[in-house]
C-alpha positions as CSV (number, residue, x, y, z in Angstrom):
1,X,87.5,93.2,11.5
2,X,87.5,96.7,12.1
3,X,84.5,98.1,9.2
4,X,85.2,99.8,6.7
5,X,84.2,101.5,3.4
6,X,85.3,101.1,-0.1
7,X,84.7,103.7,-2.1
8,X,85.5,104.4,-6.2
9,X,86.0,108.3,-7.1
10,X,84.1,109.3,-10.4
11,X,87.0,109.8,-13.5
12,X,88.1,113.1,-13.1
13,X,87.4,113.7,-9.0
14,X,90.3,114.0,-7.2
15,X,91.3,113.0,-3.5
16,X,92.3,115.1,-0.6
17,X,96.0,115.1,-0.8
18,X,98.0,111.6,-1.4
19,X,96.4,108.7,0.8
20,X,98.6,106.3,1.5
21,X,98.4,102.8,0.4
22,X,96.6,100.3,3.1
23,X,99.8,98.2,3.8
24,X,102.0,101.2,4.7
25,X,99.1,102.4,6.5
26,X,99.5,99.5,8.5
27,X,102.0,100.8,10.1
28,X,102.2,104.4,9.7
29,X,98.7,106.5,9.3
30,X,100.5,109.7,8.4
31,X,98.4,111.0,5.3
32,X,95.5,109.1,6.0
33,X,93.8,111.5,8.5
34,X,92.4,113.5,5.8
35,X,88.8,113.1,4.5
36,X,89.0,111.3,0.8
37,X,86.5,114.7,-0.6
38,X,85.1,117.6,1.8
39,X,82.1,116.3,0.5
40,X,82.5,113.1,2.2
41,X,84.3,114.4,5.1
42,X,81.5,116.5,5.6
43,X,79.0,113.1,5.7
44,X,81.2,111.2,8.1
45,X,80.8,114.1,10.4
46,X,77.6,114.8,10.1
47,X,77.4,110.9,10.7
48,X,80.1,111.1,13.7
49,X,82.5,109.2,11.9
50,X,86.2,109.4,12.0
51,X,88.0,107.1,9.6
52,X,91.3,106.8,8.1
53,X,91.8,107.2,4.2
54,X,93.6,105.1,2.6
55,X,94.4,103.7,-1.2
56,X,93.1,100.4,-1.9
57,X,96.0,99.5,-5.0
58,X,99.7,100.8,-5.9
59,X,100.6,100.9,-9.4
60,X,102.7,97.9,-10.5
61,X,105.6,100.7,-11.4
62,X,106.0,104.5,-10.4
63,X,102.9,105.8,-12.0
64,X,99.8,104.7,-13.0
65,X,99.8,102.3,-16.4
66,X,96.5,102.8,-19.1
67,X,95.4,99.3,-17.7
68,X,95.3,100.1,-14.5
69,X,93.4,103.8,-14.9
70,X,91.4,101.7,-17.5
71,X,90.0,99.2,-14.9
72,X,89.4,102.4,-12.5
73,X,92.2,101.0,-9.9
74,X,93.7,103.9,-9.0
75,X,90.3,105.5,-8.3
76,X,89.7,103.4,-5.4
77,X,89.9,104.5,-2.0
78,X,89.4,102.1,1.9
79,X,87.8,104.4,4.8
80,X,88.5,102.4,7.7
81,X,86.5,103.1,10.8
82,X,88.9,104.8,13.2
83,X,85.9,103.0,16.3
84,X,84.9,99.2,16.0
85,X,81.1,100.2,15.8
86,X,78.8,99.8,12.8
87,X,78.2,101.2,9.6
88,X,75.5,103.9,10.5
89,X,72.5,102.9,8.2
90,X,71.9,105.6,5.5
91,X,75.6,106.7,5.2
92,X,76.9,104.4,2.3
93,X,73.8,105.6,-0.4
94,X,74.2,109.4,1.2
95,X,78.3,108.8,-0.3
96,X,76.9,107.3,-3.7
97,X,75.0,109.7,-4.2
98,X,77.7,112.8,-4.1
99,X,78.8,113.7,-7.5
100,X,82.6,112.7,-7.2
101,X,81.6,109.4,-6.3
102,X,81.2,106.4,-9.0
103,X,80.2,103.8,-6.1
104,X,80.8,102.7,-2.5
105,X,80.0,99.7,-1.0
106,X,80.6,98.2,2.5
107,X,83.9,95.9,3.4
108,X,83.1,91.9,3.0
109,X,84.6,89.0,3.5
110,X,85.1,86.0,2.1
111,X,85.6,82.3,3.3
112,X,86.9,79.2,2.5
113,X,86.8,75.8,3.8
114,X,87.5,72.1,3.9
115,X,84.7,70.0,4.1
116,X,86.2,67.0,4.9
117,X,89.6,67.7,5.6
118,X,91.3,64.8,7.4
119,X,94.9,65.2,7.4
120,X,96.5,62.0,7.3
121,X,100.3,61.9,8.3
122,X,102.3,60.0,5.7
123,X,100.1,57.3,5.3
124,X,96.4,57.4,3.7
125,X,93.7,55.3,5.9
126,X,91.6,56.0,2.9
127,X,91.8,54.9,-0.9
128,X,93.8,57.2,-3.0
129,X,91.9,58.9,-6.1
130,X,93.4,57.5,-9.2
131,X,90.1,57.5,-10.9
132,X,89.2,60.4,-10.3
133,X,92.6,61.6,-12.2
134,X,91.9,59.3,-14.8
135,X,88.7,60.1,-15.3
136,X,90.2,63.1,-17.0
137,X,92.6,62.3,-18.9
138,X,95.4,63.1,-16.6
139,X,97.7,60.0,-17.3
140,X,97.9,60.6,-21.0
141,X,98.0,64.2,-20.9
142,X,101.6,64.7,-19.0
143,X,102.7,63.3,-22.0
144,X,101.9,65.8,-23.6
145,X,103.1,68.7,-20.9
146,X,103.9,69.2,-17.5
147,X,103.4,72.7,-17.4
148,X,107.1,73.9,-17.6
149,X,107.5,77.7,-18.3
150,X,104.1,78.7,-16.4
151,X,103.7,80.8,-13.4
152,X,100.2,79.8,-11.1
153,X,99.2,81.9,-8.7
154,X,97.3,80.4,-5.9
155,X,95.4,82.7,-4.4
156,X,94.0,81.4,-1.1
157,X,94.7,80.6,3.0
158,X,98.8,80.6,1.8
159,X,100.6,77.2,1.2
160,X,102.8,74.9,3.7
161,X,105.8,76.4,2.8
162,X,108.1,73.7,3.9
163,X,105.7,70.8,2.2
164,X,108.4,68.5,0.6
165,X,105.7,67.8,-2.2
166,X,105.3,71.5,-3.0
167,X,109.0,73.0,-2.1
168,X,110.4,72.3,-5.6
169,X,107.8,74.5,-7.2
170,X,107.3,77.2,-5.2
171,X,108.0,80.6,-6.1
172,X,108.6,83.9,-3.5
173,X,105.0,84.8,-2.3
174,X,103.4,87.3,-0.1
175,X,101.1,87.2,2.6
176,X,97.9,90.2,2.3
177,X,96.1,89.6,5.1
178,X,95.1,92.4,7.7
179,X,92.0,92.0,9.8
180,X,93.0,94.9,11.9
181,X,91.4,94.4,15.1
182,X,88.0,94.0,16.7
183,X,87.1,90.5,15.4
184,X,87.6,87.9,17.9
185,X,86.7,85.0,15.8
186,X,90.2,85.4,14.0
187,X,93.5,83.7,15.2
188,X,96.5,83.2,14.5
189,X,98.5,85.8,11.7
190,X,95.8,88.0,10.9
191,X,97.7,91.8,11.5
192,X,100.7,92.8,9.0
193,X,101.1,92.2,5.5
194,X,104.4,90.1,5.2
195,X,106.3,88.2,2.5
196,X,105.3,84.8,4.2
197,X,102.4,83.4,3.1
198,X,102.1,80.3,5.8
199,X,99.0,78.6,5.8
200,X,97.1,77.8,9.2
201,X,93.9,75.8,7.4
202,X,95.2,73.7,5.3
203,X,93.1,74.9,2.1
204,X,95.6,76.8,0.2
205,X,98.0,73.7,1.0
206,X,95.3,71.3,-0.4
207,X,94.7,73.4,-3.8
208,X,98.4,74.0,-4.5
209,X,98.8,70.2,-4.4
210,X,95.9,69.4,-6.9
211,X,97.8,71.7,-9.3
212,X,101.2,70.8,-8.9
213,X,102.5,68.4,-6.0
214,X,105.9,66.6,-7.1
215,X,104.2,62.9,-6.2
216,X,106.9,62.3,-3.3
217,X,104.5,59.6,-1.6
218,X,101.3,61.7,-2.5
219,X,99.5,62.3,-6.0
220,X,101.7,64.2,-8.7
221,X,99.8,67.4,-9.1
222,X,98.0,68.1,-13.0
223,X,101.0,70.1,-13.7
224,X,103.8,69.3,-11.6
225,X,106.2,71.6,-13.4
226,X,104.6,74.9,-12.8
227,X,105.9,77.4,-10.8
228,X,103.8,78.9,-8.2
229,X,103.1,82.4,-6.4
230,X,101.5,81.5,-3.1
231,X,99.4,84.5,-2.0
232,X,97.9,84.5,1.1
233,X,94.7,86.4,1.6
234,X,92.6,84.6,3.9
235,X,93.5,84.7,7.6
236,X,92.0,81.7,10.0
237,X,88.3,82.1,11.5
238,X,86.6,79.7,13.4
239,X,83.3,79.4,12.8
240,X,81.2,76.8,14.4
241,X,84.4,75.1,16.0
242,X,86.1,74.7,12.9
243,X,88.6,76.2,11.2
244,X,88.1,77.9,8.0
245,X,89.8,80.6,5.6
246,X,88.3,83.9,5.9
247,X,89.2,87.6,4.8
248,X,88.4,90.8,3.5
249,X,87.3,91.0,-0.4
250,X,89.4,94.1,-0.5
251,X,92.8,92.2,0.4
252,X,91.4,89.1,-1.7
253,X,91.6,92.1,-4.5
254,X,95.0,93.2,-3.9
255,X,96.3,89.6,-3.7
256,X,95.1,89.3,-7.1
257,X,96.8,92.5,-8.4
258,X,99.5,91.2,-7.0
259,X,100.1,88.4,-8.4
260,X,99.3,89.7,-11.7
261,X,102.0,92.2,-11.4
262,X,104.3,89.4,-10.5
263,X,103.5,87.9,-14.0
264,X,101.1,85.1,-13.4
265,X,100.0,83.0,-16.1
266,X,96.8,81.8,-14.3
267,X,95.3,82.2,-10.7
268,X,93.5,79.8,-8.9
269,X,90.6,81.4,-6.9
270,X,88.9,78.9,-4.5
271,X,86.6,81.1,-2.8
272,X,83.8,83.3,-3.9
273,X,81.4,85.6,-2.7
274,X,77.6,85.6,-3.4
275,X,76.1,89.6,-4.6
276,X,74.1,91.0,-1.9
277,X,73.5,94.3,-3.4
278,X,76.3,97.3,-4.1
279,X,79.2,96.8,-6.5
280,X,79.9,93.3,-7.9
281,X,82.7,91.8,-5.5
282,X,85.9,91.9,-7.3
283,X,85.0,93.5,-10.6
284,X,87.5,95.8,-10.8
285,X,91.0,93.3,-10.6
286,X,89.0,90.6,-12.6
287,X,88.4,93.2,-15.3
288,X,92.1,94.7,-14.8
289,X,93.1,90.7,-15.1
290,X,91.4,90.4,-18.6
291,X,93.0,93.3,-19.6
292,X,96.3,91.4,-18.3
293,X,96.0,88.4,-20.8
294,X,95.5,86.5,-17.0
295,X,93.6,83.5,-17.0
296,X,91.1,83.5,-13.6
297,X,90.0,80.0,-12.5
298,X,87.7,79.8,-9.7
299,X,85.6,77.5,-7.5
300,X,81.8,77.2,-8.1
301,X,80.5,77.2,-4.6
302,X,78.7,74.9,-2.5
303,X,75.6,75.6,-1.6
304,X,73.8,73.0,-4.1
305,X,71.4,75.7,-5.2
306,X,71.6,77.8,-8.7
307,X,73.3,80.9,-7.5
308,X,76.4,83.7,-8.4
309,X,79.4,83.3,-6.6
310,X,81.9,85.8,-7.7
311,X,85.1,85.8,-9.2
312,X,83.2,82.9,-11.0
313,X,79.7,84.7,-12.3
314,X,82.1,86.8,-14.3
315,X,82.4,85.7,-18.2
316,X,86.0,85.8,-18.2
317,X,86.2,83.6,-15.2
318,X,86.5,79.7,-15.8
319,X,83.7,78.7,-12.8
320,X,84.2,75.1,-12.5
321,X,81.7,72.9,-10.1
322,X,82.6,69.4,-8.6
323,X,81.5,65.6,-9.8
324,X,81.7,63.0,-8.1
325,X,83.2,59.3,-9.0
326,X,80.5,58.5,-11.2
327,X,80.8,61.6,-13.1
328,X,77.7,63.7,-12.5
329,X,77.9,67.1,-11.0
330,X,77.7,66.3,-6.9
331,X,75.0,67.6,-4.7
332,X,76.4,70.1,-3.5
333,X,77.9,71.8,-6.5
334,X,76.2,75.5,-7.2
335,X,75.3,75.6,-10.5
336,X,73.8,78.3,-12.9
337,X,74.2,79.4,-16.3
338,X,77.4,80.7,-15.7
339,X,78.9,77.4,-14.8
340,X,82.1,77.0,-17.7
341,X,82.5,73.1,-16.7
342,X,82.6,70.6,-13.8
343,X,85.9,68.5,-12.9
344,X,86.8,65.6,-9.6
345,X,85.8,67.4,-6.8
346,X,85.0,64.6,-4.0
347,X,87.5,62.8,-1.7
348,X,90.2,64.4,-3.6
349,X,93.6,63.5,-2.2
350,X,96.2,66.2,-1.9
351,X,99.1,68.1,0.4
352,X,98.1,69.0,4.0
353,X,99.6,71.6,6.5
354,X,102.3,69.6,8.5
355,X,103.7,67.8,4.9
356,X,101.1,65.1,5.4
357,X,98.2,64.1,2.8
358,X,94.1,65.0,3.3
359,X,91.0,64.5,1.8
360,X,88.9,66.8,0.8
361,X,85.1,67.7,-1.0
362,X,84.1,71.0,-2.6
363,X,84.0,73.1,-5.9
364,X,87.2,74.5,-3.7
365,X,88.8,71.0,-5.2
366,X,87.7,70.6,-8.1
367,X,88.5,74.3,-9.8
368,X,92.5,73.4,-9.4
369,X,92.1,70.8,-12.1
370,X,90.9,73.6,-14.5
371,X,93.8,75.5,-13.6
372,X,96.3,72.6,-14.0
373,X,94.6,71.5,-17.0
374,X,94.6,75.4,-17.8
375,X,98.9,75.7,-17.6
376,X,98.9,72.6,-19.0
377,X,97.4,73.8,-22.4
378,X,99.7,77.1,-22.0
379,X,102.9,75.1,-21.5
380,X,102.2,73.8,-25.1
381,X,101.5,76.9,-26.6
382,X,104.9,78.5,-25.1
383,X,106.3,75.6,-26.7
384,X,105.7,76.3,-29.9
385,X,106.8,79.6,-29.8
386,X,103.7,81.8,-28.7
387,X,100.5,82.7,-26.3
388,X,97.3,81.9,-26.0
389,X,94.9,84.2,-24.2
390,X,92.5,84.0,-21.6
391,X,89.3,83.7,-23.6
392,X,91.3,81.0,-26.0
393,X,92.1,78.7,-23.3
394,X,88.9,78.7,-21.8
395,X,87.2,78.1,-24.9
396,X,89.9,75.3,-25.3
397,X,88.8,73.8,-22.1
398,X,85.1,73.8,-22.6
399,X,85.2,73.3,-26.1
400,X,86.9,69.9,-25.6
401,X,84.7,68.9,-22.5
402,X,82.8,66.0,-22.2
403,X,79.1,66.4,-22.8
404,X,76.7,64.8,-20.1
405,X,73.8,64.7,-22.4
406,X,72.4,65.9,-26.1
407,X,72.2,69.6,-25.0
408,X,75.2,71.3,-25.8
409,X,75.1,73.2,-22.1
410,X,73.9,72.1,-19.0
411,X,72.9,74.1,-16.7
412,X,74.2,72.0,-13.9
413,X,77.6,71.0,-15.3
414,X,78.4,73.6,-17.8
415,X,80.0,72.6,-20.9
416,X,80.4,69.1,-19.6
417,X,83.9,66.9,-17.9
418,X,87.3,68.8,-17.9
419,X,88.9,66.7,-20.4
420,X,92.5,67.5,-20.3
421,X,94.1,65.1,-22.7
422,X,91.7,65.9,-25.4
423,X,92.7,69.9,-24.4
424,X,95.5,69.4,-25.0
425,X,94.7,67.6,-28.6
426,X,92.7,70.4,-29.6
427,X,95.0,73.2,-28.5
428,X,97.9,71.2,-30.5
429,X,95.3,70.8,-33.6
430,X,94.3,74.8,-33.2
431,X,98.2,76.2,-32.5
432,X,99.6,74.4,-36.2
């Protein structure tokens, strides 16, 4: 990727003109020529900088709502480097430390992958995972709902959009990716925001079918009934000859926003990114989502060590870890006090680029079952004639967990099993 800067004006500064917004900028740098503040346009030539300014969000309508300006959104600016060289060292804390800047922080990215993906074409040479779905309660609790009325976002490497097991449910989606140029280590659509969120890894594919496949030959998704937004933020990287899901944070951000603006109930976020120092990755569109009513749902990480992996070190954020068959947490779940609950995450059988099945391991895996179980537990409450919000259905979700042990948090699996069935019984029992 070409760097880049992200940088959030204090409350009150104002820009240089009117940047443009990055995906029209895409195509059309008129307006973005401009330094964001003489102050910083003084700094990136002191620096020998040239960059183009851009706007990191649009408003959902013609103006900026009290939400938005609340979460700082439409103070947030992307100075892409106009060379592919680096960030000179010193620069970034020089910016912070001007008074019409609140923070600034270098572009990151953020990948996903499959860690045992094996796409198998119509036919599985391996056992399907029935336990694993019972283990949860998944059998009695479409019963109870199927998700009907709900709109999930799945915000990841896009969706096989022709994947019989997933046409039925999916909604109009958009694809945010734009690596620019300069990284060699991406192929395939990685320049031009589009409306066509295809998916070249398979990950996105995989997650959308935990959540809702139809069960034409494969596993019936949690909550089969859902409608979903594919959004497609991740472009394809290979890294060590294999293919994984990689992209900037910044267009992981506006995927997000996205999706909220398109009314998303829930959003599945398999992917995270561990704090190196600066601004906590996505804080501003989590925040902006809580503000929403949006329920986040993201994947733990996989490291196997206690760490933060953001969207899911956030409190509003359901982080869920993996277990395995035998229903500890697995190896190579991350885990920390921030972990809400842990849910089938090994040799889970789902969708696959091509309309075939896969396997896969990974918190990536297992977090989908929290969103299903998540729509699920809506579905009932839009039933009976109302809401629930964010915090309610996550305190649904580990309030009806199963406990691993006498402590009433573990530090390894959270609150305990996703439960859904007896989610469902207590969100019935707390909606009369």
């Amino acid at each position: 990727m070409t760097p880049h800067l992200v940088v959030t004006l204090a409350p009150g500064a104002t820009p240089i003109g009117r940047p443009p917004h990055w995906q029209r900028a895409i195509a059309d740098k008129e307006g973005s020529e401009r330094p964001l503040t003489r102050s910083i346009g003084a700094l990136l030539s002191r620096f020998g900088l040239p960059v183009w300014t851009m706007h990191e969000y649009r408003p959902r309508s013609d103006h900026w709502s009290a939400d938005e300006m609340a979460s700082g959104l439409d103070r947030i600016y992307r100075l892409v480097l106009r060379h592919n060289r680096d960030i000179p060292d010193g620069l970034i804390d020089s910016i912070k430390l001007l008074p019409e800047v609140a923070d600034a922080r270098p572009g990151r990215i953020a990948v996903a992958r499959m860690p045992d993906g094996h796409a198998v074409a119509h036919a599985l040479a391996r056992p399907r995972d029935d336990g694993a779905r019972r283990a949860v309660g998944l059998p009695m609790a479409r019963r109870m709902a199927r998700g009907e009325a709900i709109t999930v976002a799945v915000v990841d490497t896009g969706v096989d959009l022709d994947h019989p097991n997933l046409i039925p449910v999916l909604q109009p989606g958009m694809d945010m990716v734009d690596i620019l140029e300069g990284q060699e280590d991406f192929i395939g659509d990685k320049i031009g925001a589009d409306d066509r969120p295809e998916d070249e890894v398979g990950h996105g594919t995989h997650v959308t079918g935990v959540i809702a496949a139809t069960g034409q030959g494969a596993p019936e998704g949690v909550a089969p009934a859902v409608r979903i937004l594919p959004v497609r933020v991740l472009a394809t990287m290979v890294r060590d000859g294999e293919k994984v899901g990689a992209g900037l944070v910044e267009n992981i951000n506006s995927g997000v926003k996205w999706a909220i603006d398109q009314g998303a109930d829930i959003i599945n976020m398999s992917l995270g990114v561990r704090h190196e120092g600066g601004g906590l990755p996505h804080r501003e569109i989590i925040d902006y989502a809580a503000r929403k009513g949006v329920t986040i749902v993201a994947a733990a990480g996989n490291d196997g060590q206690e760490a933060f992996y953001y969207p899911g070190a956030f409190p509003s954020v359901i982080a869920v870890g993996s277990m395995g068959p035998d229903g500890n947490p697995s190896f190579f779940s991350t885990y920390g006090p921030h972990i809400s609950l842990i849910a089938p995450g090994e040799d889970i059988v789902s969708t696959a680029i091509g309309g075939g099945l896969a396997h896969a391991s990974g918190t990536s895996h297992a977090a989908p079952f929290a969103t299903g179980a998540a729509a699920l537990v809506q579905s009932l409450a839009r039933r009976r004639g109302g809401r629930l919000s964010a915090p309610a259905i996550k305190k649904i979700l580990t309030d009806s967990a199963d406990r691993l042990g006498p402590r009433f948090r573990d530090r390894h699996a959270g609150y305990g099993r996703l439960n859904i069935a007896d989610a469902l019984r207590l969100a019935d029992a707390r909606l009369n």
